[in-house]
Every structure is written in structure tokens, then in C-alpha cells.
C-alpha positions as CSV (number, residue, x, y, z in Angstrom):
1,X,105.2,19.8,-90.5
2,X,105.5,17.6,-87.5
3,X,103.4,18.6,-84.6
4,X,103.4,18.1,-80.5
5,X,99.6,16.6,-80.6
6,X,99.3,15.8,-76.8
7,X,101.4,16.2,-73.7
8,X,101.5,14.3,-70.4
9,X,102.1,15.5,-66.6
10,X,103.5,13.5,-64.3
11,X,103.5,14.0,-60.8
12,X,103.1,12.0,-57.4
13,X,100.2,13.7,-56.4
14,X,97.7,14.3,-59.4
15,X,95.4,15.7,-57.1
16,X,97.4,18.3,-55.3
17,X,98.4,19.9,-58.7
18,X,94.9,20.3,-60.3
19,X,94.2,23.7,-58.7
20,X,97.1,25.5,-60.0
21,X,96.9,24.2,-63.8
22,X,93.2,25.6,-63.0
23,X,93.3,28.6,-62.0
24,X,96.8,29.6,-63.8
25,X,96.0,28.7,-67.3
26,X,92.0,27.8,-67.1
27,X,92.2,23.4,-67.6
28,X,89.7,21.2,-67.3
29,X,90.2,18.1,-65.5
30,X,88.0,14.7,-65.9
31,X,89.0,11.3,-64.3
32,X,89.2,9.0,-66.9
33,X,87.5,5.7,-65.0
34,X,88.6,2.1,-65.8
35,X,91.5,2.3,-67.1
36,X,95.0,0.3,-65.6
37,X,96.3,3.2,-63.7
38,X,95.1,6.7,-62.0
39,X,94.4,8.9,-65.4
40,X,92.9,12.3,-65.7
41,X,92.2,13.8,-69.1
42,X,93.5,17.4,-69.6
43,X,91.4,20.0,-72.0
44,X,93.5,23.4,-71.7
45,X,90.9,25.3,-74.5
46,X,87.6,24.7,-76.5
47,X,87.7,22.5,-79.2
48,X,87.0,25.9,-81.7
49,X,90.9,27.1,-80.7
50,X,94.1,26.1,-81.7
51,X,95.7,23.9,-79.5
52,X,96.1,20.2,-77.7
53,X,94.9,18.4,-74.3
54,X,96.7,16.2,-72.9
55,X,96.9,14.1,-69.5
56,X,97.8,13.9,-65.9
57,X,99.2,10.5,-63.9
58,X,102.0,9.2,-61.4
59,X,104.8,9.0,-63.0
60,X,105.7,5.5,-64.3
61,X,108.6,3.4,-62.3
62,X,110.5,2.7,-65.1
63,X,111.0,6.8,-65.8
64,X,111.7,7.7,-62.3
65,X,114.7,5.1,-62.0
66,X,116.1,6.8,-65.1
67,X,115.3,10.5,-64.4
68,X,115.2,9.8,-60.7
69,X,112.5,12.1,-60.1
70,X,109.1,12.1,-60.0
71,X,107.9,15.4,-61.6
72,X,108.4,15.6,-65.5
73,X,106.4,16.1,-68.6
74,X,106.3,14.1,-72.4
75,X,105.3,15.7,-75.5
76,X,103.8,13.4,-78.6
77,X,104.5,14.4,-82.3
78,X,102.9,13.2,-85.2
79,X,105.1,12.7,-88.1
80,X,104.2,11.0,-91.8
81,X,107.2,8.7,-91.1
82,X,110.1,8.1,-88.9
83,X,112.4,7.5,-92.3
84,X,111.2,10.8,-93.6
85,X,112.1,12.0,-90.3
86,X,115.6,11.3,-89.6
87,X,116.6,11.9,-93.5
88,X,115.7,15.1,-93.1
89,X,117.6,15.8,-89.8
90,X,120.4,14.6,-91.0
91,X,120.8,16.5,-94.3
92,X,119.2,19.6,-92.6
């Protein structure tokens, strides 16, 4: 089964949007330091509970000259293979 194992927020202001994931749903928030952009790491649950963490950020240029807007979200799946993938879309 292929499965969403992390998500990403993007939003021009990171900090402005904290509060609400917080208090809403319960995330933690923890600047990740030393990295090539503004990151924060997202954990939405204890480790003992099904689920996945994810991040927060600006969005990147190249996405906002194609969506042209600043506020989305991207979902990562893990699949055993991009062949096994596709085959089985397209015979599904």
C-alpha cells in the first residue's frame, strides 16, 4: 500500500500560522536551525499513534509562479516503485 509519509505547509508567514495549527489540532513546532531556508518541523501526535509530521516554510518561487499563490500544501508517498506504480494505475 502506498502511503502519504509526511506533508509540507507553505505559507508567507510561518510564524503567524503556528497558533492556529496549535491550538486547532494540538502540533508541535520546532525550528529546525542551519539549514538553507526558514524550516520548522511539524509533530501533530506522539510517536506511540498512528500518524505523520511534517513541516512548515515559505513557499518556494518556483511554485508560486506556477500556482500563483503563496498558501498551498504537498503530500509525500512512499511507494516500492514508480514502475509498479503506474502499471497498476493503468490496468486498474
Amino acid at each position: 500500500m502506498n502511503r502519504i509519509t509526511h506533508f509540507e505547509i507553505y505559507t508567507d508567514d510561518p510564524e503567524a500560522v503556528q497558533p492556529f495549527y496549535k491550538d486547532v489540532f494540538g502540533w508541535k513546532f520546532q525550528k529546525f536551525e542551519g539549514g538553507p531556508i526558514e524550516y520548522w518541523l511539524i509533530t501533530t501526535g506522539p510517536d506511540s499513534d498512528p500518524g505523520i509530521n511534517g513541516g512548515l516554510t515559505r513557499p518556494r518561487e518556483d511554485l508560486r509562479a506556477e500556482n500563483g499563490d503563496s498558501e498551498s500544501w504537498l503530500a509525500c508517498l512512499r511507494r516500492r516503485s514508480s514502475r509498479q506504480c503506474f502499471r497498476s494505475h493503468r490496468t486498474g
